[in-house]
C-alpha positions in Angstrom: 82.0 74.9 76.5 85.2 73.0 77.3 87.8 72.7 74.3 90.2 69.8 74.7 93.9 71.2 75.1 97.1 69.4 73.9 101.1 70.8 74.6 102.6 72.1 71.5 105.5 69.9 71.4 103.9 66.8 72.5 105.7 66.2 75.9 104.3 65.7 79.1 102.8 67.6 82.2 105.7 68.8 84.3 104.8 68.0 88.0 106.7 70.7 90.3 107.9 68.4 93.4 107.0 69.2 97.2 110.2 70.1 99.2 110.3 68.5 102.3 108.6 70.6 104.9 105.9 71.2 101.9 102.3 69.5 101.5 100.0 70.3 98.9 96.6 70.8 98.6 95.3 69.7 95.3 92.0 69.1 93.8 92.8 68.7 90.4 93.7 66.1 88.2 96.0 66.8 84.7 95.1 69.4 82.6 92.8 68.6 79.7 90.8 71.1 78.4 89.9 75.4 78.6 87.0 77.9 78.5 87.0 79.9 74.9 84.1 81.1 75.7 85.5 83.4 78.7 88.3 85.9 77.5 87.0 89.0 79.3 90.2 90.8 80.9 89.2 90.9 84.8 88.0 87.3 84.4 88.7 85.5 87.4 89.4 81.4 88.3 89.4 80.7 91.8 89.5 77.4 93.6 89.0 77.6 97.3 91.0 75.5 100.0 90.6 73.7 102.8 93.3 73.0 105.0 94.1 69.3 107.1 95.2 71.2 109.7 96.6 74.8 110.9 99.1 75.8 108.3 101.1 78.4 106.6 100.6 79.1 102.6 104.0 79.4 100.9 103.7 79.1 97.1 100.7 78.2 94.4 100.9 76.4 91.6 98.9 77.0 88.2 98.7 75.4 84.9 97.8 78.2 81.4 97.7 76.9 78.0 98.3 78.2 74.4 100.9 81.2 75.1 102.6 83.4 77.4 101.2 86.6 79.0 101.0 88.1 82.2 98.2 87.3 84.9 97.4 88.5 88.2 97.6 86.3 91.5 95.0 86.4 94.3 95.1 85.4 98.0 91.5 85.6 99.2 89.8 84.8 102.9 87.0 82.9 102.5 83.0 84.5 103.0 80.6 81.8 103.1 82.3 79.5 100.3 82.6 82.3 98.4 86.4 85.0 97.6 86.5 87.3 100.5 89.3 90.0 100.7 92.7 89.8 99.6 95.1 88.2 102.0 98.0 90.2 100.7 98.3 92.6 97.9 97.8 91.0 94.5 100.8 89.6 92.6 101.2 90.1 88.7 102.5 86.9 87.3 104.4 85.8 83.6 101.9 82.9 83.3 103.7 80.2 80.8 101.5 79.0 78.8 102.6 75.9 78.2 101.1 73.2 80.2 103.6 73.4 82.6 102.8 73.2 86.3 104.1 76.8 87.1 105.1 77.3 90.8 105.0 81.0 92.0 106.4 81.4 95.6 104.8 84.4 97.6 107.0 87.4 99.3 106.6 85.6 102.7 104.0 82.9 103.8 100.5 83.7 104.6 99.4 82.5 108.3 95.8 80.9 107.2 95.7 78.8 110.2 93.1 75.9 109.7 90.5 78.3 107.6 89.5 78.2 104.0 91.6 80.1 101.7 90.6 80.9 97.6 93.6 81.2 95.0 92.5 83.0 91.8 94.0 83.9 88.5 92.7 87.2 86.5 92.8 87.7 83.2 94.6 91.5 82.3 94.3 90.5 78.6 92.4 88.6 76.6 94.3 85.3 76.6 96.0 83.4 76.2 97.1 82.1 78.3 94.1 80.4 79.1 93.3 78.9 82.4 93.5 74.7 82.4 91.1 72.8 83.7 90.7 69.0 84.4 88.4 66.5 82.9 87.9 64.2 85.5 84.5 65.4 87.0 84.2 68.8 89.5 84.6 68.8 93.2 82.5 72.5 93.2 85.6 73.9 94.4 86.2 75.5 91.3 84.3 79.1 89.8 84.7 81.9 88.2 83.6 85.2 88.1 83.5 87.6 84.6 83.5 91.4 85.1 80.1 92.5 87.0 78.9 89.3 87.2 78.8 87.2 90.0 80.9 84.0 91.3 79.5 80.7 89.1 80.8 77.2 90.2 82.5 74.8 87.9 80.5 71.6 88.0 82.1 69.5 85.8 85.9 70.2 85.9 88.7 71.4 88.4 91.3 74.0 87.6 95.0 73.4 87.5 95.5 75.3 90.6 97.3 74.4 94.0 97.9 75.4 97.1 102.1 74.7 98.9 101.6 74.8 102.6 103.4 74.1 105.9 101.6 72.4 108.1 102.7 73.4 111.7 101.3 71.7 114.3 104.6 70.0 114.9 106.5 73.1 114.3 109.4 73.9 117.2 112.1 75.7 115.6 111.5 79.4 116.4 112.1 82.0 113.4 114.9 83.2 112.0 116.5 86.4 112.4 119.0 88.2 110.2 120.0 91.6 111.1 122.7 93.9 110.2 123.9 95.1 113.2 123.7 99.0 113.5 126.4 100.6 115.4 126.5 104.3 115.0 122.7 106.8 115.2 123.3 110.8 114.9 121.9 113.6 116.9 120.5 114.9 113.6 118.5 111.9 113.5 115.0 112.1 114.7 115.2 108.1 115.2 117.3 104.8 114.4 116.1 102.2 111.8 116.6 98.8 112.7 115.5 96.1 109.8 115.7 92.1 109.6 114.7 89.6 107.3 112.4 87.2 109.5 111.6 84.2 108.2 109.7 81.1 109.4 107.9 78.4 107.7 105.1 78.9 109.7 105.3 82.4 109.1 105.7 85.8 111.3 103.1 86.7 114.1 104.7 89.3 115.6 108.2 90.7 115.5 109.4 93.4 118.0 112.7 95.5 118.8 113.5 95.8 122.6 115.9 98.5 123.4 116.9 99.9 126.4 119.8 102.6 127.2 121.0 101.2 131.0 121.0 97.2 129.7 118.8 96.4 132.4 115.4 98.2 131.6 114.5 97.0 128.0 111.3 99.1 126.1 109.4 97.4 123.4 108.4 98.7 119.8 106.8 96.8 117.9 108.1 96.2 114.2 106.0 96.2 110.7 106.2 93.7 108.2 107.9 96.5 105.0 107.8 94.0 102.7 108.1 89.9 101.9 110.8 89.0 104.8 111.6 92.5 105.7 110.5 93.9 109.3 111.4 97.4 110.6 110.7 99.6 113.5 112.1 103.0 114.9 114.4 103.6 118.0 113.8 107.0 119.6 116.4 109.8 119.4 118.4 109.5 122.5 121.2 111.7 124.1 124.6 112.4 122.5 127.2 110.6 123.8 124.9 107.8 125.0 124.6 104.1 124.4 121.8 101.9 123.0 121.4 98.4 123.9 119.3 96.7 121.7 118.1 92.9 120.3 115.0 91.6 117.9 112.4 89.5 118.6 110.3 87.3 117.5 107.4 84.7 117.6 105.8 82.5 114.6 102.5 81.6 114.4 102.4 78.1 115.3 100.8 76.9 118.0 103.7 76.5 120.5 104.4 80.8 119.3 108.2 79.9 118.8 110.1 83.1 120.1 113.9 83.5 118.8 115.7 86.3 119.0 119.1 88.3 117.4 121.4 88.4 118.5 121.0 85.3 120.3 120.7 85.8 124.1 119.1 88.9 123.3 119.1 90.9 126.8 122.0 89.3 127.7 123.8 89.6 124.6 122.6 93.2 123.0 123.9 94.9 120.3 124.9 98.5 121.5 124.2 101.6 119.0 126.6 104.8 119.9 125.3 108.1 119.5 127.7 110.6 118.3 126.5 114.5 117.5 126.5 115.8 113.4 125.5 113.5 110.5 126.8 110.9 108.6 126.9 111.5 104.2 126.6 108.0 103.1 125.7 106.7 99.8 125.6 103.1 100.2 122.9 100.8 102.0 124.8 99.2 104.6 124.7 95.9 103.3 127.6 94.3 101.8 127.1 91.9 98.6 130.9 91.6 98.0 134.3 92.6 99.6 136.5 94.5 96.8 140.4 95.0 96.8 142.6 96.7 94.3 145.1 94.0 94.5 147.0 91.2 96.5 150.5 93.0 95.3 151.7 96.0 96.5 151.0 99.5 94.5 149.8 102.3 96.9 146.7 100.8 96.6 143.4 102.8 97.8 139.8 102.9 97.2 138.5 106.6 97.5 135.0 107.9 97.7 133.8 111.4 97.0 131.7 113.5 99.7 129.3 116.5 99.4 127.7 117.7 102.2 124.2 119.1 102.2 125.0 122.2 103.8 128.7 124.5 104.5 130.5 125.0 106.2 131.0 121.1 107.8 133.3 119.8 110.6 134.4 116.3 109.5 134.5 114.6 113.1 135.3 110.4 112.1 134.5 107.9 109.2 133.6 104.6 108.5 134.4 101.4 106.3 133.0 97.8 106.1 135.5 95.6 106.5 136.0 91.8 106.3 138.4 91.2 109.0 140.6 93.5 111.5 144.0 94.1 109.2 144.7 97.2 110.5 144.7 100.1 107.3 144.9 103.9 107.1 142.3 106.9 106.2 143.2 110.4 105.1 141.0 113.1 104.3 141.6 115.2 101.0 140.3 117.6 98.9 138.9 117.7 95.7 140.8 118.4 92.5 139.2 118.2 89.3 136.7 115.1 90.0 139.9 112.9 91.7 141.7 113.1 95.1 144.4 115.8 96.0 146.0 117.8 98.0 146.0 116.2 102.2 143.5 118.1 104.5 144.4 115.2 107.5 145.4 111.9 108.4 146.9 109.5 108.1 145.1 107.5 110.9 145.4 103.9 111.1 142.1 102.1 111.9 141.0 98.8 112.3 137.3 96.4 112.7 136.4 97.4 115.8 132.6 97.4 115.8 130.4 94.5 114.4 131.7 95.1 110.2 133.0 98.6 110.8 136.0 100.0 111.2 135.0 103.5 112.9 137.6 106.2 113.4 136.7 109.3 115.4 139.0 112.2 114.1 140.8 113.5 117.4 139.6 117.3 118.2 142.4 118.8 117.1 142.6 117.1 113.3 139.3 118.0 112.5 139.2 119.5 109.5 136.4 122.2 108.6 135.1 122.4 105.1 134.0 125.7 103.7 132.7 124.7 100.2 132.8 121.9 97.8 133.5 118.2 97.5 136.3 116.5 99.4 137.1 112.7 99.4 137.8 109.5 102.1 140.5 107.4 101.0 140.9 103.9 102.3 144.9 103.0 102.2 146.1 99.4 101.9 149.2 99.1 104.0 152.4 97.6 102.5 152.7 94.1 103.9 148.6 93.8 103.9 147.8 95.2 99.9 144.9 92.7 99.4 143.7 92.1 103.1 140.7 94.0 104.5 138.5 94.0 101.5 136.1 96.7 101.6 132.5 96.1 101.8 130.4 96.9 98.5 126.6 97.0 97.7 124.4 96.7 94.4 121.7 99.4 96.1 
């Protein structure tokens, strides 16, 4: 039984519009009535898809009726007109409830080339939200499928789902690359991370790191898709003292296989990794989200961080700050007194941006303090005729 459905405040549909390099694939025409009879959490709507052409799927779009409440999102393959597998790892949604045309974007789009595709919507409670359906007479793309039952097509109506795709025939522009540039690996290390964000409307095939330690011989490793946009893969431990060369690649899935690469130039233009012996005490994530100063007037301003090493007693041998441009400022080295910065163990040394966003100082031999026992601080000192210029790099990790 089908129930007529109306929006609470008497306004109309929202339609959520295509972006540019968007189509959609939509069976459905506006929402008009729901199933009261099927309220069994596990419940699933599905609505399978069939792509014009080789394409990417970015986003779907679903209408629920009579309340708010959370839902879970499916990707499946298709098997013989019927949900296959998941595509990716099912999503748990806020549904609306309000006859709104709902657009959910997924962590990175799903390569489904030309094949069929199913998006479904399970119930985790017994709604609502209900899933909306249209009045306008079925297409037999629509089913659904209650706990230990099997799948049962929709005859007479469609569900309010869609499908956002890229379409990527046409598709030339090779993906994009975004990396943080890693400059410093330690001997303690067993290897060095390298992550990007990679994204492409077509989506990611493949993405690889090629490194090489003579910039002429270049080995690849292959990287794995972490998460949504995020790509990583492991260098190998290499010598102290030594210098990696290094660049990412990579190629979508259109048919022309786009390749870009970062930095651009790649073999010809490599970021270099320097391996120094020890390891680094860090408490950040390397990626800025703001650049802080104390002040643009003058009053000894510093920023100071507290240190603890995992083991005693330690050698400090340099340091590091993310900067945002090359004003020259100084570091010291001090110890600990009562939870705030005191007495000077060494320094002052000026340093400066001199690698990518870092300004790296190596202590010279004969400065390098030796800790015993107990917490000692890094203090960042703005120079009198440059108090508000570098700003120091901050994250939200």
């Amino acid at each position: 039984m089908a129930i007529s459905l109306y929006s609470s405040d008497g306004t109309d549909i929202v339609e959520t519009p295509c972006e540019i390099t968007e189509d959609i694939i939509a069976y459905d025409d506006n929402p008009s009535v729901y199933l009261p009879n099927l309220v069994e959490p596990g419940t699933l709507f599905d609505v399978r898809f069939t792509p014009l052409e080789a394409c990417s799927l970015v986003a779907v779009e679903i209408v629920t009726y009579l309340g708010s409440g959370n839902g879970i999102i499916h990707i499946f393959a298709d098997s013989a007109g019927t949900p296959g597998g998941d595509l990716i790892a099912p999503m748990i949604e806020t549904l609306w409830g309000n006859l709104t045309r709902q657009r959910i974007n997924l962590p990175s789009p799903i390569n489904v080339n030309n094949s069929d595709f199913h998006i479904a919507v399970e119930y985790t409670q017994a709604p609502p939200p209900y899933a909306a359906l249209d009045n306008n007479g079925g297409t037999g793309r629509s089913s659904y499928k209650v706990p230990g039952g099997e799948w049962t097509i929709i005859t007479t109506h469609d569900l309010n789902i869609r499908a956002y795709v890229n379409y990527y025939t046409n598709d030339n522009d090779p993906p994009v690359i975004e990396c943080l540039p890693r400059v410093l690996g330690f001997s303690a290390e067993q290897s060095y991370e390298i992550t990007a964000e990679i994204t492409d409307i077509s989506g990611v095939m493949l993405a690889s790191v090629f490194y090489s330690i003579d910039s002429l011989n270049y080995v690849e490793i292959v990287m794995a898709n972490i998460t949504g946009d995020t790509w990583s893969a492991e260098i190998p431990s290499q010598p102290i003292g030594s210098t990696v060369y290094y660049y990412v690649s990579a190629t979508d899935n259109s048919q022309n296989q786009n390749t870009g690469m970062f930095p651009e130039g790649g073999p010809d233009n490599p970021f270099t990794l320097q391996i120094v012996d020890g390891y680094e005490i860090a408490y950040d994530d390397g990626t800025p989200e703001s650049f802080w100063i104390v002040g643009s007037a003058w009053d000894n301003n510093k920023f100071a961080l507290r240190l603890t090493s995992d083991e005693y007693p330690v050698k400090i041998t340099g340091a590091r700050v993310m900067v945002d441009d090359a004003t020259p400022f100084n570091i010291t080295i001090n110890e600990d007194n009562a939870g705030v910065p005191g007495a000077l163990i060494t320094g002052p040394f000026e340093v400066f941006r001199n690698a990518e966003d870092w300004a790296i100082l190596f202590i010279p031999e004969g400065q390098q303090p030796q800790i015993s026992t107990g917490d000692f601080w890094l203090v960042f000192h703005w120079r009198i005729n440059s108090p508000g210029s570098p700003g120091v790099g901050i994250d939200t990790f």
